[in-house]
C-alpha positions in Angstrom: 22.1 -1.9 -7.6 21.7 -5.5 -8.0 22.1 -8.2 -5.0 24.1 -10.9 -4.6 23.5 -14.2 -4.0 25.1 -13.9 0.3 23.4 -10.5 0.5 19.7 -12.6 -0.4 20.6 -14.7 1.8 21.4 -12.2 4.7 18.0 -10.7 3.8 16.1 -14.0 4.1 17.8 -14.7 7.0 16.8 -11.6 8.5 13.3 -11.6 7.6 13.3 -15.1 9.0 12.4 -16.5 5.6 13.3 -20.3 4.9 14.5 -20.3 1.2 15.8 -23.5 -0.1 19.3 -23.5 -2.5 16.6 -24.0 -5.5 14.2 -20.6 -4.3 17.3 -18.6 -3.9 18.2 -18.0 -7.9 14.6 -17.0 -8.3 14.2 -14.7 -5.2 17.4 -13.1 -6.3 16.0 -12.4 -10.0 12.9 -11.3 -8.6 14.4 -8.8 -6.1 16.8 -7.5 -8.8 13.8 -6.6 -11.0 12.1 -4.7 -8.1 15.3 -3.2 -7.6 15.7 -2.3 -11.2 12.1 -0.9 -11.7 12.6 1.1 -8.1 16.0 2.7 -10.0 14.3 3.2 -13.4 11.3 5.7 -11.7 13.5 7.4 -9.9 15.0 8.4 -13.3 12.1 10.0 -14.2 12.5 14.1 -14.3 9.6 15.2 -12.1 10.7 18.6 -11.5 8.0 21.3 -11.5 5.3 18.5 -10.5 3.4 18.7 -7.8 3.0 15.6 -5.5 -0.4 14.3 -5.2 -2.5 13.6 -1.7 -4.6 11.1 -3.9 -4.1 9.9 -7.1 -7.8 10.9 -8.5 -7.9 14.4 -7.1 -11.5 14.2 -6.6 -13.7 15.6 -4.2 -16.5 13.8 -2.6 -20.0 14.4 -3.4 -21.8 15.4 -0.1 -25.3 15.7 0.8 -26.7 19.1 2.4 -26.5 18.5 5.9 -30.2 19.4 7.0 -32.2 17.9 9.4 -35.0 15.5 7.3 -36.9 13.7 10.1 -39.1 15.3 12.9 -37.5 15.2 16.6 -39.2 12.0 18.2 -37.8 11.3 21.4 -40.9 11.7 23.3 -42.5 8.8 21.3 -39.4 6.7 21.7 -38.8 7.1 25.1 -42.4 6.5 26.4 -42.3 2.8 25.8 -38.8 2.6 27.8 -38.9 1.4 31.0 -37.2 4.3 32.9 -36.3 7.5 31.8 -34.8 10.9 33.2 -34.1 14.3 31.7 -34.4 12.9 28.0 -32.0 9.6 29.0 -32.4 6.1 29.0 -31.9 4.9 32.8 -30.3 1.4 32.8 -29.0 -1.0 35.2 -25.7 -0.6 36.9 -23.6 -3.2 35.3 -20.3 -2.1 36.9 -19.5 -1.9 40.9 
């Protein structure tokens, strides 16, 4: 499918693109070849392929996920400046 030149310019227009009389030869080439390249993969026999959710089909290397540090909230929370049932008390900022 290739565009014409009043069918670019609909499509500028549209797309509220300001293209001068000079751009519009080029923009036309240029969406022709997208257009062309668009019509020559779906040419391509992909039957009996199965789509891909990535194109690397890895899977991500994870860490074990175990605890590695000793619970210390009693040591954080002594040096705060109030503190109930394990919480940080702060002041109310919003009426």
């Amino acid at each position: 499918m290739a565009l014409e030149r009043t069918e670019v310019e609909k499509i500028a227009h549209l797309a509220r693109l300001g293209l001068s009389d000079s751009e519009l030869p080029q923009t036309t080439a240029t969406l022709n070849s997208i257009l062309g390249l668009i019509d020559s993969m779906q040419a391509v026999d992909t039957d009996g392929i199965e789509p891909l959710a990535h194109p690397l089909e890895t899977t991500q290397r994870l860490r074990a996920d175990a605890v590695t540090e000793a619970n210390q909230r009693e040591a954080y929370q002594a040096i705060a400046p109030a503190v109930e049932s394990g919480l940080y008390l702060v002041p109310k900022v919003i009426e």
